[in-house]
C-alpha positions as CSV (number, residue, x, y, z in Angstrom):
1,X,0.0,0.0,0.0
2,X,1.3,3.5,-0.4
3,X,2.9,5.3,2.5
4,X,0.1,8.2,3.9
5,X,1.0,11.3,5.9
6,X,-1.0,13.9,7.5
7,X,-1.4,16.8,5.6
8,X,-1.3,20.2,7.8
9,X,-5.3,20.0,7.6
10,X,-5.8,16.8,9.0
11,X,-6.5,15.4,5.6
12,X,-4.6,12.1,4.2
13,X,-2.5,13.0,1.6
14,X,-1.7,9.8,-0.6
15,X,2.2,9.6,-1.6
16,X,2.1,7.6,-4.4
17,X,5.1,4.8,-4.8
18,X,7.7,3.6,-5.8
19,X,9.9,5.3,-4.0
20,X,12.6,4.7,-7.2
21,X,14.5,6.9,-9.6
22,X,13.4,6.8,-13.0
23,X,15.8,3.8,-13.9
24,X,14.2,1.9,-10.9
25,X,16.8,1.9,-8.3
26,X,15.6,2.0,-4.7
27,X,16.1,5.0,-2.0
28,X,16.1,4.6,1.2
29,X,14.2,6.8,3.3
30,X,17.3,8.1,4.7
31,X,21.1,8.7,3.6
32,X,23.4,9.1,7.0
33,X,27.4,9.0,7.5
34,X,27.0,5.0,7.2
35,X,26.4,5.1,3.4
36,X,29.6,7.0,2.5
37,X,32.0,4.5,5.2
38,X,35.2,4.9,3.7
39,X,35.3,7.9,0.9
40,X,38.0,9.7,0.6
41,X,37.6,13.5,-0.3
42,X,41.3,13.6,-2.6
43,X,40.8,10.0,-3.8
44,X,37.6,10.3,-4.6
45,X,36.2,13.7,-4.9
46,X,39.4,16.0,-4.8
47,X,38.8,19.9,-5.6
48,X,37.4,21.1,-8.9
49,X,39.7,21.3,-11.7
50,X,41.9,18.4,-10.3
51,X,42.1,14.9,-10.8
52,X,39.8,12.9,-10.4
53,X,37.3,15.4,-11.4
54,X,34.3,14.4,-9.7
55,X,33.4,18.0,-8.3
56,X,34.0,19.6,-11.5
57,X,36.6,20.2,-14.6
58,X,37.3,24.0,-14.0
59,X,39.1,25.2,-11.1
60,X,36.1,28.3,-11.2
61,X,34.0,26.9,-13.1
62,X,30.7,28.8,-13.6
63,X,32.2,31.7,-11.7
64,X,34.8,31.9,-14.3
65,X,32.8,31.9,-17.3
66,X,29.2,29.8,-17.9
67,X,27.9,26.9,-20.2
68,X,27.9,27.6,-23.3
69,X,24.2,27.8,-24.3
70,X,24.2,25.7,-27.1
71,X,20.5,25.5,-28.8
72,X,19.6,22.6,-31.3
73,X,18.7,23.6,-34.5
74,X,17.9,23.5,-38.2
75,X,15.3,22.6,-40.6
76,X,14.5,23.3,-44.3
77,X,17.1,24.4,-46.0
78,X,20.1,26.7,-45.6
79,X,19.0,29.8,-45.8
80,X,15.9,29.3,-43.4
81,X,18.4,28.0,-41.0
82,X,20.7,30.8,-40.9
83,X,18.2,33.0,-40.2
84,X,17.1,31.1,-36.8
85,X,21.1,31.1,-36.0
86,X,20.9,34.4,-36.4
87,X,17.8,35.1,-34.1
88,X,19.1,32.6,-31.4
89,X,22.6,34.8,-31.4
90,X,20.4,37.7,-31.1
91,X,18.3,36.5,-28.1
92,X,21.8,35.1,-26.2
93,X,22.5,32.0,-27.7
94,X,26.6,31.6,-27.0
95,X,27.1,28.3,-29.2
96,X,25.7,26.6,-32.8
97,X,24.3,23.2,-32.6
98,X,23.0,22.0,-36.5
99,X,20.5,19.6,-37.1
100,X,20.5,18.1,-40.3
101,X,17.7,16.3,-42.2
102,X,17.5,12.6,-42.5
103,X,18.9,12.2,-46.1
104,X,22.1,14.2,-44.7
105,X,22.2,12.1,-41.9
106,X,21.8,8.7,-43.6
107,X,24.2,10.2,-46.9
108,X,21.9,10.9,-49.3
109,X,21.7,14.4,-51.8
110,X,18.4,15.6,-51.9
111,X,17.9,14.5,-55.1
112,X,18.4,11.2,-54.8
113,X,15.3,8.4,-54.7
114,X,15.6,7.6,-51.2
115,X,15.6,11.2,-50.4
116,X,11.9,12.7,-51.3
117,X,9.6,13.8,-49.1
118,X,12.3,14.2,-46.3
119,X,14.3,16.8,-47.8
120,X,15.1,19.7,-44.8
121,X,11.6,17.8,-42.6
122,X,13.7,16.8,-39.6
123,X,16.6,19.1,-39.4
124,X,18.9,21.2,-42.8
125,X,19.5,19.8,-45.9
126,X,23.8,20.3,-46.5
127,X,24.2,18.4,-49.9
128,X,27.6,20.4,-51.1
129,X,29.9,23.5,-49.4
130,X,27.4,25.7,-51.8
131,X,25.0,24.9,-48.9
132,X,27.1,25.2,-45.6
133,X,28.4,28.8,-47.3
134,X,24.6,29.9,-47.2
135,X,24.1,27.9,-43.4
136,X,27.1,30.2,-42.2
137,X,26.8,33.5,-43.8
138,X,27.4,36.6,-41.3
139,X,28.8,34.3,-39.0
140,X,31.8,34.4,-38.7
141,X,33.2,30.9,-37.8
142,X,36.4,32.2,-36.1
143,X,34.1,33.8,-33.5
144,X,31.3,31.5,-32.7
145,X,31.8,27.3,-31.6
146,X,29.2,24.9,-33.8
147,X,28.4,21.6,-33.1
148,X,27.1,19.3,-35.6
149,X,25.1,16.4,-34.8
150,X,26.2,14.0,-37.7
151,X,27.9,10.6,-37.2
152,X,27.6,8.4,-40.3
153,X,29.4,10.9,-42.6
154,X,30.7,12.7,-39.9
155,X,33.8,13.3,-41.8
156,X,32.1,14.5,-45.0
157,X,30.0,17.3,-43.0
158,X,33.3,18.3,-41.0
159,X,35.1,18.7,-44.6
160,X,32.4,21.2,-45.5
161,X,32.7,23.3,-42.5
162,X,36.3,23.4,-42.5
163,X,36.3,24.8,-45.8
164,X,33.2,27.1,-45.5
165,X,35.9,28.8,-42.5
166,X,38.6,28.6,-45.4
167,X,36.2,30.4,-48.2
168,X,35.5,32.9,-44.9
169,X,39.8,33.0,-45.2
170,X,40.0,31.9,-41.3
171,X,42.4,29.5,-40.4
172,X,41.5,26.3,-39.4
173,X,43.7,26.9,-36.5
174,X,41.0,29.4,-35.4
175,X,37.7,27.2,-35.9
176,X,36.3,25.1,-32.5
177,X,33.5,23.2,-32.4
178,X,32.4,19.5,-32.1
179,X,31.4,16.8,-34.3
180,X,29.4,14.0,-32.8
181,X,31.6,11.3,-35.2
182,X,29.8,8.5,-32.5
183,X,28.8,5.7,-34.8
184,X,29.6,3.0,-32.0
185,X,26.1,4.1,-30.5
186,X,24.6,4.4,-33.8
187,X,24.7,0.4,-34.4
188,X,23.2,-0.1,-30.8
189,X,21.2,3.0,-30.4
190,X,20.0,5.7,-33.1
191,X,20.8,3.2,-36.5
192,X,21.6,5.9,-39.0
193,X,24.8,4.0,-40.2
194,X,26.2,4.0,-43.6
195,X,29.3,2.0,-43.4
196,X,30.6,-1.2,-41.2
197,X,32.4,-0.9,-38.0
198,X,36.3,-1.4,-39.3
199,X,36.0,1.2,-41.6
200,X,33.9,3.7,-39.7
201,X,36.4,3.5,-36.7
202,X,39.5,4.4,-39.9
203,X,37.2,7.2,-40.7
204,X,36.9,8.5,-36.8
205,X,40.9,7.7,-36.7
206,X,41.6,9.8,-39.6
207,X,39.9,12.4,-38.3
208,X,41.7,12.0,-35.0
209,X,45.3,12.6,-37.0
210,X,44.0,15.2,-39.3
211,X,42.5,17.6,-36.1
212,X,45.5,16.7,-34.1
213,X,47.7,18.8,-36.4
214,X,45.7,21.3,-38.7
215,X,42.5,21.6,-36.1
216,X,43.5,21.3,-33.0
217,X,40.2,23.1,-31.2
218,X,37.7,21.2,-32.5
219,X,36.6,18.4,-30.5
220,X,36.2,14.9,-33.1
221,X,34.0,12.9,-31.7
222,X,31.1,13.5,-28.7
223,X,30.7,10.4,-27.9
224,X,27.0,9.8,-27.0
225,X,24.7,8.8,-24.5
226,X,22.2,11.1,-25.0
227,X,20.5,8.4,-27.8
228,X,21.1,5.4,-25.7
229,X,18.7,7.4,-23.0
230,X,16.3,8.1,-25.8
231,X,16.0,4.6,-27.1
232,X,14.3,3.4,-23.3
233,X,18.0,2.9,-21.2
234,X,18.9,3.5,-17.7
235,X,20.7,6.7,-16.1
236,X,23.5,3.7,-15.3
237,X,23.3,2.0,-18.9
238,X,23.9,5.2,-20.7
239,X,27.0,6.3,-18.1
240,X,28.8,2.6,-19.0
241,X,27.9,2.1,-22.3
242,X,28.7,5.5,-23.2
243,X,32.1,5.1,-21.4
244,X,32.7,2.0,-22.9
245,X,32.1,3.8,-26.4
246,X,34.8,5.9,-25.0
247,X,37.5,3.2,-24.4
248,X,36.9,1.7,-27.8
249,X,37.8,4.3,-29.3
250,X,40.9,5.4,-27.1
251,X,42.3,2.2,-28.1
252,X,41.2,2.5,-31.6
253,X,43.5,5.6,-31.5
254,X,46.3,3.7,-29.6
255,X,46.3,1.1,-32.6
256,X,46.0,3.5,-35.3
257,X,49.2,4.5,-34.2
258,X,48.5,7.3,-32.2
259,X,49.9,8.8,-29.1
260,X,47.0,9.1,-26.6
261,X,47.6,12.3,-25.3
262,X,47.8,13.8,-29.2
263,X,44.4,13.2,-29.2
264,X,42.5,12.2,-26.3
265,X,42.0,15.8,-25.5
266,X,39.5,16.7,-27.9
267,X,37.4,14.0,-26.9
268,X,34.1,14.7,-25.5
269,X,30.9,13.8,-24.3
270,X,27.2,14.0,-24.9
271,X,24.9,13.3,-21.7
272,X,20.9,13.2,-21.9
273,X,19.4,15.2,-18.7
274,X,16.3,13.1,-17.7
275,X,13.9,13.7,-14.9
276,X,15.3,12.3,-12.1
277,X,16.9,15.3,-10.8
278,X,19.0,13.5,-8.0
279,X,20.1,10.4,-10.2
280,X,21.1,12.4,-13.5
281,X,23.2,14.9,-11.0
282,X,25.5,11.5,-10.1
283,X,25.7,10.3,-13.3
284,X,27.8,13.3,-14.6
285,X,29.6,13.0,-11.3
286,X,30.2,9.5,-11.2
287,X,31.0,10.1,-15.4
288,X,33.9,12.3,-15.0
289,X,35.6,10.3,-11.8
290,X,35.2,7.0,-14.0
291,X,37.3,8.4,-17.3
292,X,39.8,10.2,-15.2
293,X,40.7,7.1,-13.8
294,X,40.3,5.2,-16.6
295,X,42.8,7.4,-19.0
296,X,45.5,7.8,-16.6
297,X,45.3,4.3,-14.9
298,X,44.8,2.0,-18.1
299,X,46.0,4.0,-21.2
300,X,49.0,6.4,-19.6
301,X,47.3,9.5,-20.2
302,X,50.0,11.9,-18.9
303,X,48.3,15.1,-20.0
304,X,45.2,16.2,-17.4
305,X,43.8,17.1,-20.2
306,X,42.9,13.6,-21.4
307,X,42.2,12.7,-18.4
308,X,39.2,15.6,-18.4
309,X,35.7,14.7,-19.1
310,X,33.9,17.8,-21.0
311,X,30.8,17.2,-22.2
312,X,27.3,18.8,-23.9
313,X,23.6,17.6,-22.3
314,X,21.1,18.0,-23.9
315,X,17.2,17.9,-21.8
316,X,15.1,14.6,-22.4
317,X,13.4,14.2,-25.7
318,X,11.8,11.1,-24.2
319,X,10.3,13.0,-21.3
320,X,8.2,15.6,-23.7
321,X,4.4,14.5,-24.0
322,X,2.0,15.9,-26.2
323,X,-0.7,15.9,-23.5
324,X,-0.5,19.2,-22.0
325,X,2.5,20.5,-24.0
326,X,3.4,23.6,-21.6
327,X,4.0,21.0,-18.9
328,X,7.3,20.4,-21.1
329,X,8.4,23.8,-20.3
330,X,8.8,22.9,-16.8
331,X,10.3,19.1,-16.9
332,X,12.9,21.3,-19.1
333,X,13.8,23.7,-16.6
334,X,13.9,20.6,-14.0
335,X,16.7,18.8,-16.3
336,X,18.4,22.3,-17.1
337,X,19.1,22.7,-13.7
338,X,20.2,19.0,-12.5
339,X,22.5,19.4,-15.8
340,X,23.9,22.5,-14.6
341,X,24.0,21.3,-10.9
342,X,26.1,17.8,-12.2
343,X,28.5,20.6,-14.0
344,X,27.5,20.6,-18.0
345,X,30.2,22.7,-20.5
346,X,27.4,22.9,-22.5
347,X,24.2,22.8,-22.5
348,X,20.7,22.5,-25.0
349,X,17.3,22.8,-23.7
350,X,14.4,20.7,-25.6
351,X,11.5,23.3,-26.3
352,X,7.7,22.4,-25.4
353,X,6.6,22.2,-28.6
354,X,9.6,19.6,-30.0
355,X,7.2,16.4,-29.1
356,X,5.1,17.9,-31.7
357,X,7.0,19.3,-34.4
358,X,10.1,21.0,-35.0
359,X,10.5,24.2,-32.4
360,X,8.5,27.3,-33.2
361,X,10.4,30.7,-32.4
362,X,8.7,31.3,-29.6
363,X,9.0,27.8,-28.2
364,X,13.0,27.7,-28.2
365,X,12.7,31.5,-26.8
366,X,11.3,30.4,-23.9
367,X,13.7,27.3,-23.8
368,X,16.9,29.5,-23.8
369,X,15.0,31.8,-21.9
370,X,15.1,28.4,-19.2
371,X,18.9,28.6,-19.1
372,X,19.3,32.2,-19.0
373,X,17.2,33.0,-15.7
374,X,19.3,29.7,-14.1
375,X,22.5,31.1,-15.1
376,X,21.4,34.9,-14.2
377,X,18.6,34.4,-11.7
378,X,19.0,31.1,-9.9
379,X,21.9,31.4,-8.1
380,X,22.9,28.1,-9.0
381,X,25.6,29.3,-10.6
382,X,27.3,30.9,-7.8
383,X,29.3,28.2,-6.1
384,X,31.1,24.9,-7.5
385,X,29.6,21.5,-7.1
386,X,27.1,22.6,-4.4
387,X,25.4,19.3,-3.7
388,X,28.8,17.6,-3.0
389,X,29.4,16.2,0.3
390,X,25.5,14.8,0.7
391,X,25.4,11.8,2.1
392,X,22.9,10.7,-0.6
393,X,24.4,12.6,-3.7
394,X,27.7,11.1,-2.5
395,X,26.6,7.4,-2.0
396,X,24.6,7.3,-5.4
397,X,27.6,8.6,-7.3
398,X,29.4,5.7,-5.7
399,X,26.4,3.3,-6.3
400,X,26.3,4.4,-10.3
401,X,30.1,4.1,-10.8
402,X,29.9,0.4,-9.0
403,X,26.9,-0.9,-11.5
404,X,28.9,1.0,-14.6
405,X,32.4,-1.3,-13.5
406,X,30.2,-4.2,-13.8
407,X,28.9,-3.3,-17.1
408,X,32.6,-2.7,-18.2
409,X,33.6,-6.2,-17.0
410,X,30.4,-7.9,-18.7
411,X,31.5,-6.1,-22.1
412,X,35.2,-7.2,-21.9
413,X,33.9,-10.6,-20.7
414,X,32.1,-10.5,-24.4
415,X,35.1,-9.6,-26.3
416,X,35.0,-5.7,-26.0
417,X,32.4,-3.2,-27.4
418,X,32.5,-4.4,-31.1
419,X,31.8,-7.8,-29.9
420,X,29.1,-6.6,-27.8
421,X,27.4,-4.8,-31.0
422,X,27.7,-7.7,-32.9
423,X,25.7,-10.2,-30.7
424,X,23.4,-7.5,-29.0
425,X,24.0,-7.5,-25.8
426,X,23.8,-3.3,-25.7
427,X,20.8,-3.8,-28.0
428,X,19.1,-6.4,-25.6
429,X,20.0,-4.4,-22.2
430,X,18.4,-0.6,-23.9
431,X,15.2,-2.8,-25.1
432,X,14.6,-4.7,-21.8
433,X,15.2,-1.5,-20.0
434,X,12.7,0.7,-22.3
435,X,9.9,-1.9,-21.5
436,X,10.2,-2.0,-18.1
437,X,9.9,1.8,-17.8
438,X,6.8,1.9,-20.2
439,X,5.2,-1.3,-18.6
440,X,5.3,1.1,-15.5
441,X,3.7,4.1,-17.4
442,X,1.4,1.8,-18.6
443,X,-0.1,0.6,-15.6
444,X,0.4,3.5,-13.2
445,X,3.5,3.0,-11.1
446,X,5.3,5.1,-12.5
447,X,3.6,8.8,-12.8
448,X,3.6,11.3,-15.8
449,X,2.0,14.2,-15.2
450,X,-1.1,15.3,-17.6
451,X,-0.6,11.5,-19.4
452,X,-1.3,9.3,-16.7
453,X,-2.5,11.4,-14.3
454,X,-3.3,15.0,-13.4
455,X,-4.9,15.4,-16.9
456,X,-7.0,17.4,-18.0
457,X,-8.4,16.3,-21.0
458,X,-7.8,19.4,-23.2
459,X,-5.8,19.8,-26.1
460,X,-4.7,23.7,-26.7
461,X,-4.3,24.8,-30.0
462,X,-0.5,25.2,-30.2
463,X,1.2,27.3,-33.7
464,X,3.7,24.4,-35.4
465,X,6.5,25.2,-37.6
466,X,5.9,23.7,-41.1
467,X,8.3,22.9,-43.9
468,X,7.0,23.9,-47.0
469,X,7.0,21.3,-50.0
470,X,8.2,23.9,-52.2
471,X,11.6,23.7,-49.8
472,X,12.7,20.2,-51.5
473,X,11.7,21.5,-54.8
474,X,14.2,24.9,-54.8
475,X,17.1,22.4,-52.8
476,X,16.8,19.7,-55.7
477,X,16.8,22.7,-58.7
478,X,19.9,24.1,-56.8
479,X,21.6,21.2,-56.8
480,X,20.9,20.5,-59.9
481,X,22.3,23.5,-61.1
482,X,25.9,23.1,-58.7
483,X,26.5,20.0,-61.0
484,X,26.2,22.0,-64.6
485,X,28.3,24.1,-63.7
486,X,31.4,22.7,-61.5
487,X,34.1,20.9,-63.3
488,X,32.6,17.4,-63.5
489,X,35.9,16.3,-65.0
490,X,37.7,16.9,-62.0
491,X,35.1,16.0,-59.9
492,X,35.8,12.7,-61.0
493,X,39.3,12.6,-60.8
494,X,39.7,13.5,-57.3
495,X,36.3,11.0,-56.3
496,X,38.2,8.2,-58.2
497,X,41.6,9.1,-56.0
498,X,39.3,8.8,-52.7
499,X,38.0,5.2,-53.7
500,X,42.0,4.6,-54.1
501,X,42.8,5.6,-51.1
502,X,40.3,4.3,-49.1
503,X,41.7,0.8,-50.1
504,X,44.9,1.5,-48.9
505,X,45.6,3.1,-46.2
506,X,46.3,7.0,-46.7
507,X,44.4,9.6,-44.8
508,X,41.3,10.2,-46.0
509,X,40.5,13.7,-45.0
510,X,42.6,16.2,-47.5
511,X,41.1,14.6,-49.9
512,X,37.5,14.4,-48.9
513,X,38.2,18.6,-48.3
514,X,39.7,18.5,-51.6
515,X,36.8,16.9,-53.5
516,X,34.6,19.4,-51.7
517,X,36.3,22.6,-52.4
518,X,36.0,21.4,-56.3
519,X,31.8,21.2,-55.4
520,X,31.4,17.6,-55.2
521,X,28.4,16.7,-53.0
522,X,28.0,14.8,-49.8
523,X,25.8,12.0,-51.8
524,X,29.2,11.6,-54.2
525,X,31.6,11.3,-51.4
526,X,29.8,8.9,-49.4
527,X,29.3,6.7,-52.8
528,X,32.9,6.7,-53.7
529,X,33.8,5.5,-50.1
530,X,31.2,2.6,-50.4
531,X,32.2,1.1,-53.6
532,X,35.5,0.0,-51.1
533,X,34.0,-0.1,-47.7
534,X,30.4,-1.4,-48.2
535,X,27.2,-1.4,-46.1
536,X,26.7,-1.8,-43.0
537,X,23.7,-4.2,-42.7
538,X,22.2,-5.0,-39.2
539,X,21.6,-8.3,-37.8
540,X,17.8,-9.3,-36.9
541,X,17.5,-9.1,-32.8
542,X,14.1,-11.0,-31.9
C-alpha cells in the first residue's frame, strides 16, 4: 500500500510509490554517515579542476565563465536555417548546434530516390559547401563554436565546414566546435549508419590525426549517450555504455598509431538530462571520476587534459508529452538545472513544442529563456559543485560508478564493445530496460503528469513550424544546377583518387576537403567510399 502522511489540515495525503528513480533503483528513506563508510575526499572527490574530477573540470568553473548555451537547431534548407542562427545569437545564444535532415544524416543528396519527401523535414538539408556557405553567412566561424550532430558521414560534414571557414579565409587553426563522429552508439542506439564498424572507426581515426595537427580546437568525436537514453536505457546503462564507447575508441586511436595524449583531449561527451533530478546529477559526477581514472590508470594518459571529461547535455526528448505541451516547459527547466548542478560545458534545452514538431520561435525563446534565468537568476551558478558532500548525492555517485564497473567487465567478458554490438548485448540491455519503464507508465506506477495522471483532457491549440514542400523543390533545382556548372571532369578525378585511397591506407581527410572545395556533393563522397567499404547491414534481434 502507499505510504500516507498527515497533511497540515488533518486530511490524508496519498504519496504515491515507488519510492525509485526513473531507472528503478531504490532509495532509502534516509542517507546518514554510514552510506559514505570509507570515501575519501582527494581520492575520490578532490577539488574542482583536479584529478579525479568528480566536483568539477574547471578550477572556477561557472564563476569563471558559464555553459555555453548551445541550442539545437535546423530545418528546411540553408537559408531558413541561418536566419534562426541568427535570431538565437540575437536572443543570447553563445554556441551553434546544427541539425540536419535525415537524407544528410543517412548520406543521401536531396535529389536522390531515397531522399523525397524528407528533404530539410527533420533538421537542414547540407548536400555540397554551396550549402554550408549559405548555413554560415554573417557568422563568422572564427568567433562563434558549432556543433554538428552527424555521425555516419561525420567526416564528409566536418570537410564542409572546414572549408566554408577557409572560403571565410580563417584559419582552421582558429575554428572550435564539435562533431558527434559517435557511430559506436549508432549500431546499438539511433541506427543511421552507412558504413561497417572497421571502416567507420579508420574514418573516426583519420579524423583524429587530421584535427591533431591542422585543427586542433575542435573536439572529433562527442561520444553519446544522450541516444542510448532516448532509445528506453537506464541513467546507469547510458553512463557505461557510453564510457565503454569511450574506451573503444581510445584504443582504436592507440592502434592506429597514435599517441593518446595527441588526441584524447578533444574527446568529448554527450549526456541526456532526464527527470530524475538526484540520479542524473551522479551520473555526470560519477562520469567524469570514472574516465579520469580510466585514462591515466589504463591508457598512460599523462596530460590532465585527457584525463578531463567535458561534455554537452542535452534535456530529455523522451520525457516531452504531447498531452498538456506547456507542462514540457517545466520538466525542461527541472533537467536544465540537474544538468547544470552535475557541472555541464554545455548545454541545450528541448523546447515544449519539440514532441510535436520542430520548435516554433517562440518555443526555443522560452527554452533558452530556461537557461538564462538559471544562469542569471537562480543562483545556481554561484558556487562549484554545491550538492557535493550529501550523504545521498555522494553514495549514489558511488552506487552508479559500481553498476557501470560491472557493465565494463560484462562487455570485456564478451570480447569488448564491437563484440558486444555484434551479438546484441547493448541492444538487448536498452530494449529490456525501455519496457520495463513503459510497462510502469502503462499501468500506473510510475507517474507522468497530464498523461497518466493529473490530466485534464484538453488539447490547446498550439502554432507548429511547417516545412514547405516547395523547400525540397528549390534544394533539388539548386543542386541540380551546382552539378552544370562545377568541373565534372575533376570532380571525378579526385572521387576516383578517394575510392583509391580508401583501399589502402592513406588519410582520408585532405582529400575528402579536396573533392569538396571542387563542389562535389556529400551524396558523391559517401558513394565513392562505399564502392571500397560497403554497407553496414544489421543483424535481426528477436
Amino acid at each position: 500500500m502507499p505510504e500516507k502522511k498527515k497533511g497540515a489540515g488533518g486530511n490524508a495525503v496519498e504519496r504515491p510509490g515507488p519510492f525509485q528513480t526513473i531507472s528503478g533503483k531504490e532509495i532509502k528513506e534516509l542517507y546518514t554517515p554510514a552510506d559514505i563508510e570509507g570515501l575519501d575526499y582527494g581520492r575520490d572527490l578532490g577539488s574542482p579542476g583536479a584529478y579525479p574530477f568528480t566536483r568539477g573540470v574547471r578550477e572556477d568553473m561557472y564563476r569563471g565563465r558559464l555553459w555555453t548555451m548551445r541550442q539545437f537547431s535546423g530545418f528546411g534548407d540553408a537559408a531558413a536555417s541561418n536566419r534562426r542562427y541568427r535570431y538565437l545569437l540575437e536572443q543570447g545564444q553563445t554556441g551553434l548546434s546544427v541539425a540536419f535532415d535525415m537524407p544528410t544524416i543517412m548520406g543521401y543528396d536531396s535529389d536522390h530516390d531515397r531522399s523525397l519527401g524528407e528533404v530539410g523535414r527533420c533538421g537542414v538539408a547540407i548536400d555540397s559547401l554551396e550549402d554550408m556557405e549559405v548555413l554560415f553567412e554573417g557568422i563568422p566561424l572564427d568567433q562563434i563554436t558549432t556543433s554538428m550532430t552527424i555521425n555516419g558521414p561525420a567526416a564528409v560534414l566536418w570537410c564542409f565546414y572546414m572549408a566554408a571557414a577557409l572560403k571565410q579565409g580563417v584559419s582552421l587553426k582558429s575554428i572550435g566546435g564539435t562533431i558527434q563522429n559517435d557511430i559506436l552508439k549508432e549500431y546499438t542506439a539511433q541506427k543511421s549508419w552507412i558504413f561497417p564498424p572497421e571502416p567507420s572507426l579508420r574514418l573516426i581515426t583519420d579524423i583524429f590525426a587530421f584535427a591533431a595537427k591542422e585543427v586542433p580546437r575542435w573536439n572529433t568525436v562527442s561520444i553519446s549517450g544522450y541516444h542510448i537514453r532516448e532509445a528506453g536505457s537506464t541513467a546507469v546503462q547510458e553512463l557505461a555504455f557510453t564510457l565503454a564507447d569511450g574506451f573503444a575508441y581510445v584504443e582504436a586511436g592507440i592502434a592506429a598509431g597514435l599517441a593518446v595524449d595527441d588526441f584524447a583531449p578533444r574527446l568529448s561527451f554527450f549526456f541526456n538530462a532526464h527527470l530524475d533530478f538526484f540520479e542524473e546529477i551522479c551520473k555526470y559526477r560519477a562520469a567524469r571520476r570514472i574516465w579520469a581514472r580510466r585514462m591515466r590508470e589504463r591508457y598512460g594518459a599523462q596530460d590532465p587534459r585527457s584525463w578531463t571529461m567535458r561534455f554537452h547535455t542535452q534535456t530529455a526528448g523522451c520525457s516531452l508529452t504531447a498531452q498538456e505541451p506547456e507542462n514540457n516547459i517545466v520538466r525542461t527547466a527541472i533537467e536544465a538545472l540537474a544538468a547544470v548542478l552535475g557541472g555541464t560545458q554545455s548545454l541545450h534545452t528541448n523546447s515544449m513544442d519539440e514532441v510535436l514538431a520542430l520548435p516554433t520561435e517562440k518555443a526555443v525563446r522560452i527554452a533558452l529563456r530556461s537557461q538564462q534565468i538559471i544562469a542569471y537568476e537562480s543562483g545556481a551558478a554561484n558556487t562549484i559543485d554545491p550538492l557535493g558532500g550529501s550523504y545521498f548525492i555522494e553514495a549514489l555517485t558511488n552506487e552508479m560508478e559500481r553498476e557501470a564497473e560491472a557493465y565494463f567487465r560484462r562487455i570485456e567478458e564478451l570480447g569488448g564493445v564491437l563484440a558486444a554490438i555484434e551479438c546484441g548485448f547493448f541492444q538487448r540491455e536498452i530494449a529490456e530496460a525501455a519496457y520495463s519503464y513503459q510497462r510502469a507508465v502503462d499501468q500506473g506506477e510510475r507517474v507522468v503528469v497530464g498523461v497518466n495522471r493529473f490530466g485534464s483532457g484538453e488539447q490547446p491549440a498550439m502554432e507548429l513550424l511547417k516545412i514547405d514542400p516547395v523547400v525540397e523543390e528549390r534544394q533539388v533545382e539548386r543542386l541540380r544546377r551546382l552539378k552544370e556548372r562545377r568541373d565534372n571532369s575533376a570532380v571525378a578525378g579526385v572521387l576516383g583518387r578517394l575510392s583509391r585511397a580508401a583501399a589502402g591506407s592513406e588519410n582520408l581527410i585532405p582529400i575528402i576537403l579536396e573533392a569538396e572545395q571542387l563542389y562535389a556533393t556529400g551524396g558523391e563522397i559517401i558513394d565513392a567510399l562505399k564502392e571500397v567499404f560497403g554497407e553496414y547491414r544489421e543483424q535481426a534481434l528477436f
